[in-house]
C-alpha positions in Angstrom: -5.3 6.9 8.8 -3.1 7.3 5.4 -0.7 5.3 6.9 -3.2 2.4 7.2 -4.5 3.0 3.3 -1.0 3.1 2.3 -0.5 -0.2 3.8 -3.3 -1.5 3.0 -2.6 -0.7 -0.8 1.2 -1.8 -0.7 0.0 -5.0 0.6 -2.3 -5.4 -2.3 -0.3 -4.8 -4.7 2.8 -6.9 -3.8 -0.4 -9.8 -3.9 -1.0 -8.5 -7.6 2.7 -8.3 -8.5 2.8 -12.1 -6.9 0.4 -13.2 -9.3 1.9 -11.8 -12.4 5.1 -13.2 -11.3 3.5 -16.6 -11.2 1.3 -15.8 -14.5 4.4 -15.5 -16.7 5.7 -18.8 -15.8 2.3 -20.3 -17.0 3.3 -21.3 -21.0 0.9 -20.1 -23.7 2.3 -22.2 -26.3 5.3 -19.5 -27.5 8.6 -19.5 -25.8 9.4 -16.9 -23.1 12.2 -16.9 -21.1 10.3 -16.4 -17.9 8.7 -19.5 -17.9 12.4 -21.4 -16.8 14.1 -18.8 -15.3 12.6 -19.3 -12.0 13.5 -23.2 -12.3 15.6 -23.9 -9.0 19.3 -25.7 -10.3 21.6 -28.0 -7.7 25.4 -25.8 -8.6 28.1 -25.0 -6.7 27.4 -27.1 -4.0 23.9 -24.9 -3.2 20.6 -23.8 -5.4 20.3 -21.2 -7.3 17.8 -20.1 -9.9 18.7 -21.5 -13.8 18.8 -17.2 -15.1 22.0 -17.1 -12.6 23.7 -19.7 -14.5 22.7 -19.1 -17.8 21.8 -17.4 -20.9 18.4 -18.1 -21.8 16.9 -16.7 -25.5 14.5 -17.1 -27.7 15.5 -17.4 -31.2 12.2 -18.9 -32.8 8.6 -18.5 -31.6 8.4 -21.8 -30.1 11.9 -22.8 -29.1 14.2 -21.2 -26.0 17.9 -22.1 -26.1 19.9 -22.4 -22.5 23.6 -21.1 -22.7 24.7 -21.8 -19.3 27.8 -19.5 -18.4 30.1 -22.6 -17.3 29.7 -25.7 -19.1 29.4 -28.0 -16.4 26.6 -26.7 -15.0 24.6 -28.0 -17.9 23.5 -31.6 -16.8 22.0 -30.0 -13.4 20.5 -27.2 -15.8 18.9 -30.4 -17.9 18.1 -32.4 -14.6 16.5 -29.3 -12.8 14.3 -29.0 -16.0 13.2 -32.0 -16.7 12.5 -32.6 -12.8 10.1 -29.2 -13.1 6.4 -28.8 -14.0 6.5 -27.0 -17.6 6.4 -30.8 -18.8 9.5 -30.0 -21.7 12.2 -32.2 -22.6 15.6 -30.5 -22.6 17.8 -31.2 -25.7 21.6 -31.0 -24.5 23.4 -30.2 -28.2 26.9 -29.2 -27.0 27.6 -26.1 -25.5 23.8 -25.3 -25.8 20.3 -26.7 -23.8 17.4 -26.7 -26.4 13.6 -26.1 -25.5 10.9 -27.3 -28.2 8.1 -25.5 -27.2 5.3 -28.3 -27.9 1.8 -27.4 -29.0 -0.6 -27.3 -26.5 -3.4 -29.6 -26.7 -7.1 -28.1 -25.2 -7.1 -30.4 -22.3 -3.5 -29.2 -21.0 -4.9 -25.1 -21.8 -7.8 -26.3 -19.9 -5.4 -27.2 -16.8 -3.6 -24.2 -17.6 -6.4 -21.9 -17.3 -7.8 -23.8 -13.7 -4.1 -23.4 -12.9 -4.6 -19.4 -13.6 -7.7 -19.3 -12.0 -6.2 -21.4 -8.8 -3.8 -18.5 -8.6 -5.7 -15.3 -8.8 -7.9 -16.8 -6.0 -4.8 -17.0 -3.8 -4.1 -13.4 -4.9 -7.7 -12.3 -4.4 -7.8 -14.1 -0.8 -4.3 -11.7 0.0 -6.1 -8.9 -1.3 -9.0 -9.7 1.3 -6.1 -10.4 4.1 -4.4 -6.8 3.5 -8.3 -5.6 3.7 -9.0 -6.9 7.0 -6.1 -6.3 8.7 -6.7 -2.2 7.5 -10.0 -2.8 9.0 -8.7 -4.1 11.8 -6.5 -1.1 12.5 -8.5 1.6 11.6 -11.7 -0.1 14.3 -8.5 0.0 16.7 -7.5 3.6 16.1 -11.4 4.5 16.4 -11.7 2.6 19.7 -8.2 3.9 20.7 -9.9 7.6 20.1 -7.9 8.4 17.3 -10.5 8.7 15.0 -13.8 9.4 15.1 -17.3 6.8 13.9 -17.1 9.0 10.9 -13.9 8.5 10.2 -14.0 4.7 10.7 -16.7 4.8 8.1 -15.3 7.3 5.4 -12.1 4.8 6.0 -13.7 1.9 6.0 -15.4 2.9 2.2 -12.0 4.0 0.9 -10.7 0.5 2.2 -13.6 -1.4 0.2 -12.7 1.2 -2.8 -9.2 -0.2 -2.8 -9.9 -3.6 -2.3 -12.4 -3.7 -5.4 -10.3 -1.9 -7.1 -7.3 -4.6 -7.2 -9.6 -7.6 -7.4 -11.2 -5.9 -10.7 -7.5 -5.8 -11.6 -7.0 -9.5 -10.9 -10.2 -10.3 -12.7 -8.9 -8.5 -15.8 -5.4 -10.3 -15.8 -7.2 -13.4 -15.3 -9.1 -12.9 -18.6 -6.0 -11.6 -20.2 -4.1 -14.6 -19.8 -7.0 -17.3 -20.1 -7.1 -16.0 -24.0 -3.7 -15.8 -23.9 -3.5 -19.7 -22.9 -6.7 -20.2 -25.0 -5.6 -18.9 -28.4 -4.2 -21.6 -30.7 
């Protein structure tokens, strides 16, 4: 039975550590260098992710500067960019890729925050998926004889516990990061 509730929690938490992966390349207005590192760059003759080919910092509140490690990776760095979704045209100044972190009007932090709110359904419906499937197994181990109708129930509330639990999580990283978005 802990076997199940361990899974059952890893499960929900890799959904929650999904979402805040996803969260932080949502921009808020200020620069962060998680919001291009993910970006996928042709190099090499394969694709890798733009933090494997370059520096990226942020000197200024609302500007990131790309320092790829080999210069010649830096007109796929600017093409992979400006083919992305953050909606930021790349500077190229030399050895260095500029990022002007625009101002964001209240129709584009409205997107954002149905964006945000698109995502931490996906992560509340994988929270639901690693619930069932716990329920699943533990009504299997019960009808198995490994555990008895008390069991099932004292593991089915533990399940529910758990479950409520992370979505009250998702709920509050929701909030945090529709003020974040919201704030001007």
């Amino acid at each position: 039975m802990d076997e199940i509730l361990f899974n059952a929690e890893e499960g929900m938490e890799k959904a929650l550590d999904f979402m805040k992966h996803e969260f932080a390349s949502v921009r808020t207005g200020k620069a962060s260098p998680a919001l291009v590192e993910g970006i996928d760059v042709d190099a090499y003759g394969s694709t890798m992710k733009l933090k494997q080919l370059a520096l990226i910092t942020t000197p200024e509140p609302r500007l990131l500067i790309i320092q790829p490690f080999d210069l010649s990776n830096a007109k796929p760095i600017e093409k992979a960019i400006n083919e992305s979704k953050i909606g930021i045209t790349p500077s190229v100044d030399g050895k260095l890729i500029r990022l002007p972190i625009p101002e964001l009007s209240e129709e584009r932090r409205k997107d954002l925050v149905k964006t945000i709110k698109g995502m931490a359904e996906e992560t509340r419906v994988r929270i639901r998926a690693a619930r069932r499937h716990a329920m699943d197994a533990a009504k299997k181990m019960q009808k198995d004889g490994g555990i008895t109708e008390d069991d099932l129930k004292s593991a089915e509330s533990q399940i529910q516990k758990l479950t409520d639990k992370f979505v009250a999580d998702v709920d509050a990283q929701v909030a945090a990061k529709e003020a974040d978005v919201m704030r001007v």
